[in-house]
Structure formats: structure tokens, C-alpha cells
N, C-alpha and C positions, 0 to 999 in steps of 0.2 A: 474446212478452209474458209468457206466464206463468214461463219461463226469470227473465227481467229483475227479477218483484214478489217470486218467492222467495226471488230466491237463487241463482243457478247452480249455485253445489256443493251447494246442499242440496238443490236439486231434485233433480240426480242422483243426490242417495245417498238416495232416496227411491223414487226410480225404481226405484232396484235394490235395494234393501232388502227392496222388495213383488214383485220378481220372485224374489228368492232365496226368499222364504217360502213359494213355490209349488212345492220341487224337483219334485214328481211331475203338476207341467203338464203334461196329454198336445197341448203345443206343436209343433204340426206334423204330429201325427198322421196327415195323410193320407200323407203321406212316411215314414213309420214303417215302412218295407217290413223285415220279420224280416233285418239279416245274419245270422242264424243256418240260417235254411233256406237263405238264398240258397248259405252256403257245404255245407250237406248235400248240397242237388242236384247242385250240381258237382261234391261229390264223389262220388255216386253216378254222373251222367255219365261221369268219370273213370274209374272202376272197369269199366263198362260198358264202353267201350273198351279196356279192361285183358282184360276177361274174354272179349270180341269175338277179339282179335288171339290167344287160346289156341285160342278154339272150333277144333275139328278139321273142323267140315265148311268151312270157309273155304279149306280148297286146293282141295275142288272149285266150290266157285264162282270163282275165279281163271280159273277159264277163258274167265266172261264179265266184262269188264271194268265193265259196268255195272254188274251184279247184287254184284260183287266190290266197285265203289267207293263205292255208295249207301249203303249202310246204315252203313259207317262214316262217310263224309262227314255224313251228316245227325247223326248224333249230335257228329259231331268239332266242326261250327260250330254245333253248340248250345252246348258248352265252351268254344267260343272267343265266340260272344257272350256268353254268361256273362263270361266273365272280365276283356274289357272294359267290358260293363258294370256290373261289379259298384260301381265306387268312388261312382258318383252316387246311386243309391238310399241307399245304406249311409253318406254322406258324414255325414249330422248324428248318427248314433248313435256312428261310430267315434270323431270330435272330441268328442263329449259324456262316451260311457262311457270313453274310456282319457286323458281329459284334454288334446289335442294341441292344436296351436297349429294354423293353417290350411299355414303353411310348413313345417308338417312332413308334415300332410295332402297334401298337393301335392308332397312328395317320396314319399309311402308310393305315390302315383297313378302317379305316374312312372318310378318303380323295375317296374313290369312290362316299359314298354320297353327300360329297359337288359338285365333280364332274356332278353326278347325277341330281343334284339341280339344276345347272348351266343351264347345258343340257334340264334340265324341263323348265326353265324360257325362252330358246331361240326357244324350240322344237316347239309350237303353230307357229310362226314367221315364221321360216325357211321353214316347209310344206306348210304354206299358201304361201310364196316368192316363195321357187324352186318345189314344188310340196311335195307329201307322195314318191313317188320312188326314186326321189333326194336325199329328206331328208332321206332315208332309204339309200344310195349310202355314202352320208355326214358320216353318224353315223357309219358306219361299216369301212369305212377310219380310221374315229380318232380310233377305237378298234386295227383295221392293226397297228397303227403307235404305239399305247397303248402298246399292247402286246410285239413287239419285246425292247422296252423300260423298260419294267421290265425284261426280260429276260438276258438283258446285263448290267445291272445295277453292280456296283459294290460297294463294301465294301467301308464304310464310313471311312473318312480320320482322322486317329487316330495321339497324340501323343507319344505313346509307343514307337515306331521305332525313334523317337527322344531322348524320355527315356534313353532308350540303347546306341545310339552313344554319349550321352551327357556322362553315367558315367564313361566309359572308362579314359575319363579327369582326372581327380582329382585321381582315383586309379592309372595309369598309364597307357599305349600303350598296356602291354603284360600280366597287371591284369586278374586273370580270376574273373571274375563279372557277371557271371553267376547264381551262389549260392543268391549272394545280391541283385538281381537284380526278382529273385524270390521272395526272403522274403519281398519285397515293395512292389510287385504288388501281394501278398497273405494279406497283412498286411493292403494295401487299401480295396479288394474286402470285407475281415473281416466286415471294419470300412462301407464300403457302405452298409449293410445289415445287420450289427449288427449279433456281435459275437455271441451271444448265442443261438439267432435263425437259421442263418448258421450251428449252429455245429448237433442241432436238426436235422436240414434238413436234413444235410448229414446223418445222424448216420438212421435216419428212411430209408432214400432211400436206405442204406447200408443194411440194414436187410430186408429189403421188396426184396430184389433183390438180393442173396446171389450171383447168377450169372451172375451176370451185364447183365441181358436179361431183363432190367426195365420194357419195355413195353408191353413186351413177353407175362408177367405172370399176368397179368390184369383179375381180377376173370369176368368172364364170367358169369355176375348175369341173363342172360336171353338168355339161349339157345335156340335154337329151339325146345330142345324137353320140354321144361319147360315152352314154350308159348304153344305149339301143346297142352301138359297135361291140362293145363290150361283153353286154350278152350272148350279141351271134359267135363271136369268137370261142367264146367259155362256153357253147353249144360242144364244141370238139373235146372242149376238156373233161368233159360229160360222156362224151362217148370214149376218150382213153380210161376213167374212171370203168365204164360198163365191160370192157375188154379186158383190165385188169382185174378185175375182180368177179368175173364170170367160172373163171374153171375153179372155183373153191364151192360153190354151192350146186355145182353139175359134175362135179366128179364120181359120187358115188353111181347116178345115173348113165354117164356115157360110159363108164365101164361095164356094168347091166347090159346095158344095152346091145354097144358095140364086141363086148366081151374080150376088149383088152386086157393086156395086165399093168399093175404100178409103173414098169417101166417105161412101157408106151406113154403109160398116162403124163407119165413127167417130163419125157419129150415133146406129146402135145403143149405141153403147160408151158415150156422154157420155147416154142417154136416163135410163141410171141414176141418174144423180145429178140431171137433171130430177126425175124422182119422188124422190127425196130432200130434194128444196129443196120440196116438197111440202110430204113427212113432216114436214120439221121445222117449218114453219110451223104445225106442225098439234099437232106433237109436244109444248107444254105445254099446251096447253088439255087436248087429250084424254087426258096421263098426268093433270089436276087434275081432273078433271070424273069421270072412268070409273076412277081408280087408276089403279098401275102398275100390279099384273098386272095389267089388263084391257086395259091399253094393249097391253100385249107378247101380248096374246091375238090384238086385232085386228091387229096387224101381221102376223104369223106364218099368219093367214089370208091376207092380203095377198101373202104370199110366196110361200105354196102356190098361189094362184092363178095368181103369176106364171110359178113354174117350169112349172107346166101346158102354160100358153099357148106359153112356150118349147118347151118339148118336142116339141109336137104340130102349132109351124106350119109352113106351106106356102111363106108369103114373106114379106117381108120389116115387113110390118104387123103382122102378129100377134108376129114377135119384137117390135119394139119396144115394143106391148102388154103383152109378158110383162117382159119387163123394166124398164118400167117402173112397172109395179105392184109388182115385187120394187124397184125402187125407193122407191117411197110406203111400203113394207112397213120396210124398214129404217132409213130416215130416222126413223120412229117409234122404230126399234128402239136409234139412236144418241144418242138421248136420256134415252131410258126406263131402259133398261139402269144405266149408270152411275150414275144418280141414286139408281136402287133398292137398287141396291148399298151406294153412300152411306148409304143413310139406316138401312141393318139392321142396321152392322157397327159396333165401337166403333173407337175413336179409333186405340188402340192397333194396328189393321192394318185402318182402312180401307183406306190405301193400298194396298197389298198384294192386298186384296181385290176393289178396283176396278179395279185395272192388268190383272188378270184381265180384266177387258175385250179390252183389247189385246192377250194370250198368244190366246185364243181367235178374233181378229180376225185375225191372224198364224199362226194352225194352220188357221184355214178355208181360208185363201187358200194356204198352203203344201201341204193334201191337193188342193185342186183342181189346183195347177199337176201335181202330182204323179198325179192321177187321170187329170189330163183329158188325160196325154201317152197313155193309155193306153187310154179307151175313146171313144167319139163322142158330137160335144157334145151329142146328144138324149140320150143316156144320164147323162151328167155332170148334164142338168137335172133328171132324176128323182132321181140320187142327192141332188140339191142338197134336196129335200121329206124328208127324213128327220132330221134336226136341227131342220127344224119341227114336226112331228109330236112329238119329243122336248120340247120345249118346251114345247108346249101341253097335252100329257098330265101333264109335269110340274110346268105351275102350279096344277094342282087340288089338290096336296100343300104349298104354299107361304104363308106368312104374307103379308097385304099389308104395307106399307111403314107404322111407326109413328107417324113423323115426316105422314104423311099422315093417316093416321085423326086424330090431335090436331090435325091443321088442319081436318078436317071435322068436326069438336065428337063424336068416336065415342068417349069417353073408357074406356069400358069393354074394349073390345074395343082399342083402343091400350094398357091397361096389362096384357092378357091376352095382348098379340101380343107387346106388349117383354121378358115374361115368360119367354114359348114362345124367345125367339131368346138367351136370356143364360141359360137354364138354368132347370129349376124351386126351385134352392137358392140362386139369386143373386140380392141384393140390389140390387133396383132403382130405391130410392125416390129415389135423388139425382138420376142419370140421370132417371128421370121427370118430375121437379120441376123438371129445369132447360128441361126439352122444353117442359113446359106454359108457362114464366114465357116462354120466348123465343117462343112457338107464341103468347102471348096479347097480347105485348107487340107481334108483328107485326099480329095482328087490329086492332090498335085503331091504327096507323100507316095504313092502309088497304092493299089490294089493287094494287098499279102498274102500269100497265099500259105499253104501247112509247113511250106519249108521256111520259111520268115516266121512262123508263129514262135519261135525259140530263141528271137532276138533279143536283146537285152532288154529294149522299152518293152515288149510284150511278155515276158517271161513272167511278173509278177502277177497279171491278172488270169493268164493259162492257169500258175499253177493255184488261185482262188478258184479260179472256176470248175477243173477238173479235181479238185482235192475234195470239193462238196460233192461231188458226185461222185467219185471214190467212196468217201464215207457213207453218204445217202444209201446207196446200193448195196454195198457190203457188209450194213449194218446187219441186215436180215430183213429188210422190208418185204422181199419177195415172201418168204419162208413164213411171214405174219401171212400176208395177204391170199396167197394162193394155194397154203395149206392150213388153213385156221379149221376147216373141218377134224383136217387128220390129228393137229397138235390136241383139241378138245378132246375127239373120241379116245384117242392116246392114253387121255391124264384120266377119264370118267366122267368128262362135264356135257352136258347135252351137246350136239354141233349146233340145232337151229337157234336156240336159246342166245347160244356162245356168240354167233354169226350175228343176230339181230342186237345183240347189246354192241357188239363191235363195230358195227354199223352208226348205232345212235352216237356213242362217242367219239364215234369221226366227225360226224357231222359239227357235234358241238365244238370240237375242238379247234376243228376248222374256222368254224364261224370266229370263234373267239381269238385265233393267229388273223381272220380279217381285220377284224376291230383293230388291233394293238399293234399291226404292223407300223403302220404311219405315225404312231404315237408314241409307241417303246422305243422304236430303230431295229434294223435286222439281225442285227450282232445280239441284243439280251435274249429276244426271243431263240435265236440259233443255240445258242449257251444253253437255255431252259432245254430247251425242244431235243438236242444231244446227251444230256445229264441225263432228261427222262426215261429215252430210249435205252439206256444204258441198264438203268436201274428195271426197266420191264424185263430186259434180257436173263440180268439176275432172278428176276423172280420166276419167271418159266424155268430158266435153268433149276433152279435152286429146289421149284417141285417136282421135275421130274426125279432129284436126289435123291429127295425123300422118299418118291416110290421104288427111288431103285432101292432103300431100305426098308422098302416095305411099312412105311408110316400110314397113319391115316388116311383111308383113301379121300374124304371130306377135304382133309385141310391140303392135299396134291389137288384136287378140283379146284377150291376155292383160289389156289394162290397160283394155277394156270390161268383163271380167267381175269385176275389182277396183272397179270405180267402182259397179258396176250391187251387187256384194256390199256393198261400203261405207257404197253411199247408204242398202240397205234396212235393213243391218245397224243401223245405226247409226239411222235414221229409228223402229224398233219396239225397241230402249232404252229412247226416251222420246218423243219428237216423237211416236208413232202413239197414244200411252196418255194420258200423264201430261194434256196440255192437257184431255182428261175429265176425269179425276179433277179438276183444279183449276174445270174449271167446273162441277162438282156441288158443289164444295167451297165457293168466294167468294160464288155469290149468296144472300142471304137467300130465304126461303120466300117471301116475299111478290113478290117481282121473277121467282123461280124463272122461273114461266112462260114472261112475255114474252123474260126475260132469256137463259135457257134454248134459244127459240125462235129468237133473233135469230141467237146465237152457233151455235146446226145450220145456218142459213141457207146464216152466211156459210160456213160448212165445207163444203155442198154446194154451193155455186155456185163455189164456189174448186175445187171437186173438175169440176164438169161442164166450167169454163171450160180447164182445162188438160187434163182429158180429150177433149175435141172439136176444141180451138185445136192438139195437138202435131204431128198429122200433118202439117199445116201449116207449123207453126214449123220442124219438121224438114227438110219439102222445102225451104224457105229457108234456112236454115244450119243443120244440125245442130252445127258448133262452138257458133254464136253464143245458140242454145236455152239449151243445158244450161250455159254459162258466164253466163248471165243467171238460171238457177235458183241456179246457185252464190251469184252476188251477193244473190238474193232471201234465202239461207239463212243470206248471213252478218249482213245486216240481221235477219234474227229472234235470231242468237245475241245483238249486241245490244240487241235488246229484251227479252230475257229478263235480261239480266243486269241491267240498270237498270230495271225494273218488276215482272216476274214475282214474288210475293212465296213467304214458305216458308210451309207450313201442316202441316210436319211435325207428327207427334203434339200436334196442338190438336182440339178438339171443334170439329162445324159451327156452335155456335151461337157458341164465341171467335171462327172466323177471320173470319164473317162483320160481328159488331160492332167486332174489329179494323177488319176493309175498309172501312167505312161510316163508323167513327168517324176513317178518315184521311181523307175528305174535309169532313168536319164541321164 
């Protein structure tokens, strides 16, 4: 609008009229890093090297290779990070001071690797001709000669200065052509980037930077104490990780031991998620009432208890005791977690931050299978107490959640906590004001409780958030995770073997749904991550087929331990993460609880129901199990793709009036 009542070109030559009057703006000063030292060091580096490969005591350390290659290597990759890092710091002074275009900039960046290349095609040659210390002597020359080369470079030869002595001509000797001599060269720049883009540019960098400290005020989306928080939180998701993934590599042992039989074993195994359908029932009242941390306090006691009981019983009561107290403990923790996460971090990499959830839910369970092929399951349950201890040591150093204090009228201490977690030099007030309008706007809607969760505005985001967890659950994720011993020994494939590759492709897959959350959006990676699983299904099914035809026993091994990688691969992508993340995301604060509450439920019961029902399933057909997971998994991909909505880089309080205002 204000583009439109000016004027379009005039606004923009206005714009820039009051930006050129400013040359000595220290714009972006934080980025102001000296190229001028940066290129002394290097060459100082350079030289070093230089003076290194003369030193005479160097032929007698040649004779220990270490002592011989250290002291050059460490300095040689500090000239070599230097030298690719040099163009990004130096980037806005080199285009400033020598006049460049950005496509020239981007060839001045690129030209190191051709150089690079050059250097690669002659390097083999030159070490074999003059030797490796020669060749080392060679290469830190040309850097010497390099570096003071760019340093004294100077500004590319323009015709502007000819511009200017030429108009004088024609207006006269004592013309002042100063004024018209501006409006050309504002009139080109215009025309070289297209006016209406220009003017946008300016007018946003204008209001983003009210005080020409553009660089200054750059939101500070990841603090240190919003990574620190982050950790201790994803502490808990580390130890739901070790709990889940605990009775797959102490199964064969606690039944030795205890001298249970399968059935027992599968009620141990399914009592977990009893006490989880607990926790979550429990899980928002007691994160709304006590905080989150206080929430993740009392769980993490809850778990320590349980691993106790585990460790130290005799039979088969006190396991189930212990376990399912680390059950109640975790269910807590699968609520709490995620939300807290939600509510500290900005927009800009919640997701990223929250999916953390599921990297550490996925490392727990990948050390255990990985631990517990190696010491015995009482041992494994003590180690399992040390990620909670880590936890709880580390909430005492931790802000509570801010979005909580503004819903408990703590106003002070909510603008003191949002303070501590965005920096002490970062501007808060918008963010805060929009916390409060939406924090007050819910108070006076009232409090909803499980019988309000089926009203109309709410209805759409229930049935997203419990329909991924319906699906998540009843894909078979229990049945991968807490029988992956038995499904191996089953098909002929080693279990430790089986368990430790299942392990690493957790991890990796995890890490790589952390990367791409924030960048793909949650909906492609959900699409991938439910097709996969799908297709894992198939292929476990499809081998046991073949042995029930008695085929190759190889190609039944090989294409269980592809269906069994597939499914989990693909299942901690995004299926094991993302449906958190989107249910701390869709519900409003006010529904949070119940809504919150419902959606753990049904996640634990869909977790106990196919953890205690597989054994079962399996002795009646294991084709017919897992190709009925398949079909379950591929009804979730379409539900995902016609309901699941994107919440990419939107704030919690957009996606939530989005949500409520599509049922409206």
C-alpha cells in the first residue's frame, strides 16, 4: 500500500537515495570479518609450511611417521580450511569494495576449484619428479604468491568515471550534473533488477531493520540455551528409546533364566505399553498442572524405579512391575517431551528440533540392541538408569516452557524465560505479544475438556492427530521392534547380526528425517516414510511365503533382513517422529491436554495391542500377519495424503487457528 499511494518509482528512488546517503553504514557489521587478516594468516600459515619442509631437524623425525606427519598436517588443514573458507566471511566486502556483480563473485568462489583440479591432475607427477617435501615446498609457494594476490587486488575498471567526465560536455563546464547524473545511474540500477522487485526489496529491508543494524537483529533461532533445553529434554526420549527396544535382545536370556515360557514373555513385553496407556492418560493433566519439567522429573523417577525392579527380580512379578512402571514413566515422557520442545524453539526449526525426539528414540533403541547383544539383560537394565539420572540432573539447569507460564498468568517470569531462550540481545516483543493475545484469547474460550474434544472446530485436528497414531501403531512397529530376534531366527538370518544392522539404519534414517524435516515439510516425508513401511511389510511377508514353499533358504534370509531394514528404515524417517511433532503442533493450548492425552492413548494401546497380539498372529500365519500390516500401512499413506495438513515454517498459534478455523 504504501508502494501504490506514492508512487512506485518514486518510492524507490527514495528508498535508495536515503540508503546511498548513508556510504559509511556499518550494515552488517557483524559479518565484517577483516579479509585483510584473514588473508595475512594464511599467509603466514603458508610460510609456515614453507619454513617447516626446510627445517633440517625433519629428516630425523621421518623416521616416526607420526611425529613426521602431525605437525605438518595440522597446520596444512588449517590452510586448507582457510582457503575454503575464506569467500563466505569476505563475501559482502569483496562485492562492496572492488564493485563486483554477484556472477562474478560466484566465479571469483569457483575458480579455487578449477585451480584445485589443475593442481590434482599435475600433483601425482610433481611428487613422483621432485619428491612429497618438494612437492609440499611447490604448493605452499603458489598459496605465498596466492594470497598476497588477492589481497592487493583492486577494484574492477569501471565506466562511470567516464560517465561523469563525459556529461559535463553537452550541459556545459560549470553545469552542476550532479542531481542528473544520479537519476541515470538510479534509473539504470531500477532497469538492471526490475523496478518492482527493487522496491519490495528495499521497503522489506526497510522495516526488517528500523535501525539500519540489518545484521545486528538476525533472530537468533538457536541459542544455546534452546539447544542445551533441547538436549536434557531428548535425554527422556533416549531412555523411551532404551525401554522400547530392551526386550528384543534379553528375550532369549530372561526366559533361561527366569524359565518362563513365550506367553509370559509376550505379556512382559506388551506390560510396557500397559503403563504407557497409563502415562498418557495422565500425561496432560500432570505436564498442565506440575509443568513440563516437572513432568519429565516425575517420569524419569518412574523409570529409575522401574529399571531397579527389573534388574534385581527373582520372577516373573517383579519383572512385570519393573517394567511397567518404566512404562507409566515413559508414557509421561511421550507427551511431555515433544510439547516442551514445541513450545521453546521458534518457527523457523521447531521441526528439526522436535524430530530430535525420534533421532534419540532411534539411538536408544539402536545402543540397546547393540549393548544388549553383549552383556546380560540385568546389566543392560542398570545401564538403562543412566540417561535418567542424566536427565534429571539436567533439568535443574533448564528454563520451563514459556507458552506454559503465559497460560499460568506467570507473566514475568514468561517474558524472562523467552528472553533467556532467544538471546539476551534479541528482540522479543512481537513474539511475546502474539503469545499473550493467543494465551488470552484461549482463557476466555474456556478450558475443553474429552467431552468438548468432538466439537466441530476441534474435530478436524483429533481426527489428524489420532488417525497417525492409529496408523503409526498398527502398522507393526511393535512386532519389528520387540520381536526382531524371533522374526530373524524364524526366516535363518543370524539375530545379532540382524539386530545390529537394524540398529545402524535407524540411526541413519533418523538422522536423515532430522535434516529434511524443516526443508521438505511433513506431509512428503510422511507420504515416503508410510509407502516404505508398506513395502517392508511386503517383503517380510512375501519371505516368509516363499519358505512356506520351501524355496531357498538364502533368498527367505536375505529378503527378511531387507523387509525387516526397510520397514524400520523407513518407519524413523518419519512415521516414528513426525506424527509428534504435528500433535504438539495442531492442537490449541486449550484442548492441548485432553487432546494430547487422548492422542498417547490411542498410541499406547495400538503399541500394547500388536505387541502382546504378534506372537499369536504369527503362530497363525506369519505370511498373513505382516501382509495385513502392509495393507494397514498403506491405508495410512492414504490418509496422510488427503488429511494430514503441512505446518511447515508457520508459528503454533497460525497452524492452530488455521485448524479450528477449517472447521468453523
Amino acid at each position: 500500500m504504501e508502494i501504490v499511494n506514492i508512487g512506485e518509482e518514486e518510492f524507490v528512488r527514495t528508498l535508495l537515495v536515503k540508503e546511498r546517503a548513508n556510504p559509511d553504514d556499518e550494515e552488517c557489521k557483524r559479518h565484517g570479518q577483516n579479509a585483510a587478516f584473514i588473508v595475512v594468516f594464511s599467509t603466514l600459515v603458508a610460510a609456515s609450511l614453507w619454513v617447516f619442509c626446510f627445517w633440517d631437524g625433519s629428516k630425523y623425525v621421518m623416521n616416526a611417521v607420526f611425529r613426521d606427519c602431525f605437525p605438518y598436517l595440522w597446520i596444512q588443514n588449517i590452510n586448507v580450511i582457510v582457503q575454503i573458507g575464506y569467500s563466505s566471511p569476505a563475501e559482502t566486502e569483496i562485492v562492496d569494495d572492488l564493485g563486483i556483480s554477484m556472477v562474478e563473485y560466484s566465479l571469483f568462489a569457483s575458480v579455487l576449484t578449477i585451480g584445485g583440479m589443475i593442481g590434482a591432475v599435475l600433483s601425482g607427477r610433481v611428487a613422483d619428479i621432485v619428491g612429497l617435501k618438494y612437492a609440499m615446498r611447490i604448493s605452499e609457494i603458489l598459496c605465498i604468491i596466492g594470497w598476497p594476490a588477492v589481497s592487493f587486488s583492486k577494484a574492477k575498471t569501471s565506466r562511470m568515471e567516464e560517465f561523469e567526465a563525459t556529461l559535463p560536455q553537452p550541459r556545459g563546464r560549470h553545469a552542476d550534473i550532479s542531481e542528473e547524473a544520479e537519476h541515470i545511474k538510479l534509473n539504470m540500477e531500477i532497469v538492471n533488477i526490475g523496478e518492482e522487485e527493487f522496491g519490495r526489496t528495499l521497503l522489506v529491508e526497510e522495516r526488517a531493520n528500523p535501525d539500519d543494524e540489518e545484521c545486528e537483529g538476525h533472530d537468533q533461532n538457536a541459542t544455546f540455551m534452546v539447544v542445551f533445553s533441547t538436549f536434557v529434554a531428548v535425554c527422556g526420549s533416549f531412555v523411551f528409546g532404551t525401554a522400547v527396544g530392551y526386550s528384543s535382545p534379553t528375550e532369549i536370556g530372561i526366559m533361561d533364566d527366569l524359565g518362563i515360557s513365550m506367553v509370559e514373555y509376550s505379556l512382559y513385553a506388551s506390560v510396557l505399553a500397559i503403563g504407557g496407556m497409563i502415562g498418557a492418560v495422565l500425561s496432560g493433566r500432570v505436564a498442565d498442572l506440575a509443568g513440563r519439567k516437572y513432568a519429565m522429573g516425575i517420569s524419569e523417577i518412574l523409570c529409575i524405579i522401574g529399571w531397579l525392579a527389573q534388574s534385581l527380580s527373582k520372577n516373573i512379578l517383579w519383572l512385570d512391575l519393573g517394567r511397567f512402571l518404566v512404562g507409566c514413566g515413559i508414557g509421561l515422557l511421550s507427551y511431555v517431551v515433544p510439547v516442551y520442545v514445541a513450545e521453546i524453539t521458534s518457527k523457523d526449526v521447531r521441526g528439526s528440533f522436535t524430530s530430535l525426539n525420534q533421532l534419540m528414540i532411534g539411538i536408544g533403541k539402536a545402543v540397546t540392541f547393540i549393548v544388549g547383544s553383549l552383556v546380560s539383560w540385568r546389566t543392560l537394565a542398570l545401564i538403562g538408569i543412566m540417561p535418567c539420572l542424566l536427565q534429571l540432573i539436567g533439568l535443574a539447569f533448564i528454563p520451563e516452557s514459556p507458552r506454559w507460564l503465559a497460560k499460568t498468568g506467570r507473566m514475568e517470569e514468561f517474558e524472562a524465560t523467552l528472553q533467556q531462550l532467544r538471546g539476551g540481545h534479541a528482540d522479543i516483543s512481537q513474539e511475546a505479544e502474539d503469545i499473550k493475545e493467543y494465551t488470552e484469547y484461549l482463557q476466555r474460550i474456556s478450558n475443553d475438556g474429552f467431552r468438548n474434544l468432538f466439537q466441530q472446530k476441534y474435530v478436524y485436528s483429533v481426527i489428524v492427530g489420532v488417525g497417525l497414531m492409529v496408523f503409526q501403531q498398527f502398522g507393526g512397529l511393535n512386532a519389528f521392534t520387540f520381536y526382531a530376534t524371533m522374526i530373524f531366527e524364524s526366516a535363518g538370518f543370524p539375530s545379532k547380526a540382524g539386530t545390529i544392522a537394524a540398529a545402524v539404519v535407524q540411526i541413519v534414517m533418523t538422522s536423515l528425517g532430522v535434516i529434511l524435516i524443516d526443508k521438505s515439510g511433513r506431509r512428503p516425508l510422511l507420504l515416503a516414510s508410510s509407502a516404505g513401511t508398506c513395502l517392508g511389510c511386503v517383503f517380510t511377508g512375501f519371505s516368509f511365503f516363499l519358505q512356506d514353499l520351501h524355496s531357498g533358504k538364502e533368498l527367505v534370509a536375505f529378503l527378511v533382513l531387507v523387509g525387516v531394514l526397510v520397514f524400520l528404515g523407513s518407519f524413523e524417517l518419519a512415521m516414528g517422529g513426525i506424527p509428534w511433532v504435528i500433535m504438539s503442533e495442531i492442537f490449541s493450548i486449550n484442548i492441548k491436554v485432553s487432546a494430547g492425552s487422548l492422542v498417547t492413548l490411542v498410541s499406547w494401546f495400538g503399541s500394547w495391542a500388536i505387541a502382546y497380539t504378534f506372537t499369536f498372529l504369527f503362530e497363525w500365519s506369519s505370511v498373513g500377519t505382516f501382509f495385513v500390516f502392509a495393507g494397514i500401512c498403506a491405508a495410512g499413506t492414504l490418509f496422510i495424503a488427503k488429511l494430514v495438513p503441512e505446518t511447515k515454517g508457520r508459528t503454533l498459534e497460525e497452524i492452530q487457528k488455521s485448524v479450528t478455523s477449517r472447521q468453523e
